[in-house]
N, C-alpha and C positions, 0 to 999 in steps of 0.2 A: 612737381605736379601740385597745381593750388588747392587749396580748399575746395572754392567750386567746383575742380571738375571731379574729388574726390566723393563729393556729396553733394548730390545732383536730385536724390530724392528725399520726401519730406514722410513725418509718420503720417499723414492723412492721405499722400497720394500713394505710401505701401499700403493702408485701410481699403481706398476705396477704388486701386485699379483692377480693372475685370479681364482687361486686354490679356488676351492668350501669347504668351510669347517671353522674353526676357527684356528684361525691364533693365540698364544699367546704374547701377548707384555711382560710379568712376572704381578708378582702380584693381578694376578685375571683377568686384562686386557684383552682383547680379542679381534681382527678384526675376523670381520663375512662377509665373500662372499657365498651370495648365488647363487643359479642356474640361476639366470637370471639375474648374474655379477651387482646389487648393493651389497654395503659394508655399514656396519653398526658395531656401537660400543655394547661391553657386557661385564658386569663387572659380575664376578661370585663371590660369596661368601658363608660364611657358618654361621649363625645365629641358636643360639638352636639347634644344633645337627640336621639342615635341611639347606639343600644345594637351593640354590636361584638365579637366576641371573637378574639381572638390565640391559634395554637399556636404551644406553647413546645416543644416537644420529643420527645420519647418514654422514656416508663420503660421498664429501669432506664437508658438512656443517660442520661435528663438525669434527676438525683436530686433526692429534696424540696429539700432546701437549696438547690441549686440554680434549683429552680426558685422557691422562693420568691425567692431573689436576682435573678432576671429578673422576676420581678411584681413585685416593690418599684422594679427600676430604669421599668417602665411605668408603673407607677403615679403617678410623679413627673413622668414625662413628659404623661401626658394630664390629672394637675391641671395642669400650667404650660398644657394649650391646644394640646400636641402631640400627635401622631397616633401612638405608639408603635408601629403595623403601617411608616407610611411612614418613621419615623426608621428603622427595621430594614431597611428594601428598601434605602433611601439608604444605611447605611453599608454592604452588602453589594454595591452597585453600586461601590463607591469602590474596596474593597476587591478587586473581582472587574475593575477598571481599571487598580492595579495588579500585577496579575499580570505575574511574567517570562516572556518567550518560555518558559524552560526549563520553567518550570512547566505553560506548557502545554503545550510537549512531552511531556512525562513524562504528563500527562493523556488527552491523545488517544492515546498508544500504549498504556495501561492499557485505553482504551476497544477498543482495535482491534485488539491482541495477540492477539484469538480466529483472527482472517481469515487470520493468515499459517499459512503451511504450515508449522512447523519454528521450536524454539526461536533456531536459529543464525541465520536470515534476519530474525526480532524484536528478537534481537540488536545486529544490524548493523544492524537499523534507526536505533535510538538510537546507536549510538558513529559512526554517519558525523556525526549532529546535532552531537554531544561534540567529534569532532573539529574539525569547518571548521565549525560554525556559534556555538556555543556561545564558542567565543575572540571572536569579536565582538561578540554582541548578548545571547548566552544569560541576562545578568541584567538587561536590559534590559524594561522595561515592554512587553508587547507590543503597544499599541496605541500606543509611540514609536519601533517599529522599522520605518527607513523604505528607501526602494528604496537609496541609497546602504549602508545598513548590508549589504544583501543584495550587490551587489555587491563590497562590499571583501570576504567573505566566496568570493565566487564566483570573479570575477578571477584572484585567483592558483591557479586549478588547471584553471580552463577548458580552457585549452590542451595542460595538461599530464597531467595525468588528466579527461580529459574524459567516462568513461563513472561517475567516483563523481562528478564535477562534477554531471552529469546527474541522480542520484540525488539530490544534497543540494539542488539548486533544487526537485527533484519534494517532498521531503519537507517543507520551509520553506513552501512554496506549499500543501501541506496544511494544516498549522499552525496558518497564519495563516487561511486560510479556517475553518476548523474554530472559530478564539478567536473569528472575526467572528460565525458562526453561535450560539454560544451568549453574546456579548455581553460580550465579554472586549477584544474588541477596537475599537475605534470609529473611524468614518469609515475604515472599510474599502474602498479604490480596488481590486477586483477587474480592473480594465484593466493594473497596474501592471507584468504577467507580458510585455505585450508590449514598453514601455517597455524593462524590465530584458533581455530578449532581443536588441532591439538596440543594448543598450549594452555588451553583452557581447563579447568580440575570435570574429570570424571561424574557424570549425574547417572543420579538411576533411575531404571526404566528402560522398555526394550527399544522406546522410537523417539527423536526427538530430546521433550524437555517434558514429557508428562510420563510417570511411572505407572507402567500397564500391567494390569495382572495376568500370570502367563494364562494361557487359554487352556491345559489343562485343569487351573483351577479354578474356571468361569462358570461349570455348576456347581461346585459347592460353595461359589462365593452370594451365587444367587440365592442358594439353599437359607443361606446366611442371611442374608436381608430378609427374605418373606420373614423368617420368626425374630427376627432383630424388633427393637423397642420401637422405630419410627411408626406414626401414622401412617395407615394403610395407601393415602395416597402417595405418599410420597415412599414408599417399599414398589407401588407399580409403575408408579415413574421413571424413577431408577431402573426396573428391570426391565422397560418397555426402551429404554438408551439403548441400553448391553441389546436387548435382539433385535433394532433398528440402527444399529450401529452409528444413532442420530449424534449430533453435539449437545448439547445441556440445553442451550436456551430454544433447540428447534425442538424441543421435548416440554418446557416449561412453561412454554406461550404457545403448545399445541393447542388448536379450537376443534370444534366438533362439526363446523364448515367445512375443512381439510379432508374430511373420514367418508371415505364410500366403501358402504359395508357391503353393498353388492358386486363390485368388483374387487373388493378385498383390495384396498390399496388407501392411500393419505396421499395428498399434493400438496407440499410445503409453499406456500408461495413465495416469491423471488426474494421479495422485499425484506423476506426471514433467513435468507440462505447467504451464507458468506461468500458465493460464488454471484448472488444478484441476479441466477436464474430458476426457474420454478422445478422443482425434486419432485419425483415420483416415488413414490416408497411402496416398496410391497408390505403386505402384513401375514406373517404365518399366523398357525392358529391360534398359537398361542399370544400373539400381540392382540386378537380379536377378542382373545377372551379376556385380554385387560382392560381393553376399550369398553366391552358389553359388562363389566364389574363397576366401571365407574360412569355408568349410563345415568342422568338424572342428580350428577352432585353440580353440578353448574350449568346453565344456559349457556356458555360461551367456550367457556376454558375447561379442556381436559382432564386434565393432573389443579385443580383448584386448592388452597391450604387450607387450615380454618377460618380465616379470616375471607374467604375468596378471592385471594387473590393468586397470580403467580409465587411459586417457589423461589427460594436466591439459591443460587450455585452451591453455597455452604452447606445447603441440609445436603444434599445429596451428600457432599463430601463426609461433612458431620455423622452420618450414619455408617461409612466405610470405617472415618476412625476410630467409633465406636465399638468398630468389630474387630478394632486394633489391625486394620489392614492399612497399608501407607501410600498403596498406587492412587492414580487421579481418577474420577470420572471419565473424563478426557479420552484414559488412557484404553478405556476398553476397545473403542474403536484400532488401536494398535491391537488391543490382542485379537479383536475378528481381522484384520486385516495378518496377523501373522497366521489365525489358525487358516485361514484362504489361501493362504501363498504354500503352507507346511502338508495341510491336511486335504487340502483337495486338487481336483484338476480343472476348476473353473478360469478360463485364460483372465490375464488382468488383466483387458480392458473393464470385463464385467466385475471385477472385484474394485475395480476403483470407482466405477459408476455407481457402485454400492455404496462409498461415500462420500457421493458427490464431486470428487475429484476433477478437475479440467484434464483436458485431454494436454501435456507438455509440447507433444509437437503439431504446432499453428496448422500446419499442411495438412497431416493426417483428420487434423480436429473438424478442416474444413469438410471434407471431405464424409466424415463421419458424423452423422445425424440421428444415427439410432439413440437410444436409451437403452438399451438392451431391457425392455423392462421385464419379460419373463425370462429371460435367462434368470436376470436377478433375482424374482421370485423363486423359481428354485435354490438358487446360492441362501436366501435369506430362511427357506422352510429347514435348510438344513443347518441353516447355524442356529436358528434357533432349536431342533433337538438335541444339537451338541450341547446347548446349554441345559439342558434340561434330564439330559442322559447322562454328559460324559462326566466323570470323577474319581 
């Protein structure tokens, strides 16, 4: 076959033809304009007495030359008797086996960077990776990083930073499911999470990775704090967590927009809730009487410091270890959620609604539109007199 009839079109007439239809370059070659004027490559060929054709790419990403250089590398292949679509799958499987964990880190969070709230938290997502995961396995094949690599990884901080420890197995455990799912990773053991769990050292605390204070001793730990050294805002702050069974910073950056004192209740808005939907909180009486204590020390902010601004996370903790107690803030919501589960007969849907909780199954959740919002004011009048009675 000549030249000429190998190369029959020129780069100005693949620039400027409009013609709907295939265009031949010679040798199986092909420009393809469709109906809605993109151009794309097609190599056509004949393997086993059955006619076949292969995309090459798309104009202008993949250029003539180019493309003719991937129809000449097919063309050699399916006279020797090869299938030039399956030698392509094959080396793109090889290729897509070696991948590094990192790489598909960096992949999945490009995928999933829309979902988080806020650059800083997308952020952090990737440099806890960077930091504890990546010094071990991060150039490592991900379909050869095995439960050992994840532990020497984990091990040394479980104990000691236990709540980024927590974070960097949640994100690893995506990862890897994520490389399994699109085939990056092979012989994928989805059980290996409980394995790794118990080879993990022993933390304390009753749930999780934050240590909660048991719920029998959650009024005299409140007892505690009211005459404790801290400034008075930040003693009702704290105790306004514990009988809101809030998280820290939806307590820390409460405003006085949120508070309707006439129906006794606060609405967190979305944009503050880790769940990215708007929370209804009941207020027993006792949360109203910490609300109506700090009426008039801010225009804006609830719990305000001296400086007016929001709290950090610290003071609250700062005050616990003060009173030489070692559970988390955090952790109290595990102790109202134990004292609900041990001490009452409120079902759990409404004890998880209590904090905020997503409903796990997709179908039921659909289906489920309530807020239970009074039931939960009752569950919440009663935990707060348990804190306030029980000792």
């Amino acid at each position: 076959m000549g030249r000429r009839e190998l190369e029959r079109l020129s780069a100005l007439t693949v620039k400027k033809v409009s013609e709907v239809g295939y265009h031949p370059d010679g040798g199986g070659l092909y420009l393809q304009v469709s109906p809605t004027g993109s151009k794309s490559w097609i190599y056509r060929f004949t393997l086993n007495k059955k006619e076949r054709q292969m995309g090459l790419g798309s104009y202008p990403d993949v250029t003539l030359a180019k493309a003719r250089e991937l129809a000449t590398a097919s063309r050699l292949l399916a006279k020797s008797g090869v299938d030039p679509i399956a030698a392509r799958d094959n080396q793109r499987a090889v290729a897509q086996s070696q991948r590094t964990f990192a790489e598909c880190a960096d992949e999945y969070h490009r995928t999933h960077q829309h979902t988080w709230k806020n650059a800083k938290h997308a952020s952090q997502w990737t440099n806890t990776l960077q930091t504890y995961a990546y010094p071990f396995f991060g150039d490592k094949a991900v379909s050869d990083v095995s439960k050992a690599d994840i532990l020497d990884a984990l091990t040394p901080i479980w104990t000691t930073k236990s709540a980024t420890a927590a974070r960097v197995k949640q994100r690893i455990h995506a990862v890897l499911d994520w490389a399994a799912a699109k085939d990056y990773r092979h012989n994928h053991d989805a059980g290996i999470w409980n394995q790794i769990a118990r080879a993990l050292p022993a933390t304390r605390g009753t749930r999780g990775n934050f240590a909660a204070c048991p719920y029998k001793d959650v009024a005299a730990t409140i007892a505690a704090v009211r005459t404790s050294g801290s400034d008075d805002s930040a003693k009702l702050a704290l105790e306004f967590i514990v009988l809101t069974a809030a998280r820290t910073g939806e307590v820390r950056l409460a405003e006085w927009s949120e508070i309707d004192f006439d129906e006794k209740r606060r609405i967190i808005p979305g944009e503050r809730m880790k769940s990215g939907n708007e929370h209804r909180v009941p207020l027993s009486p006792r949360a109203l009487e910490i609300l109506q204590a700090q009426k008039g020390k801010h225009p804006k902010l609830i719990f305000p410091n001296a400086k007016g601004k929001p709290y950090s996370d610290m003071t609250f903790t700062a005050t616990l270890r003060r009173l030489k107690y070692d559970f988390t803030v955090h952790g109290f919501r595990s102790t109202f959620r134990d004292w609900a589960a041990e001490q009452t007969s409120y079902p759990h849907a409404v004890c998880e609604a209590a904090l905020a909780h997503a409903m796990k199954d997709k179908t039921e959740a659909a289906y489920f539109r309530s807020d239970l919002f009074e039931k939960r004011r009752e569950l919440m009048n009663d935990w707060a007199a348990y804190c306030t009675t029980a000792g």
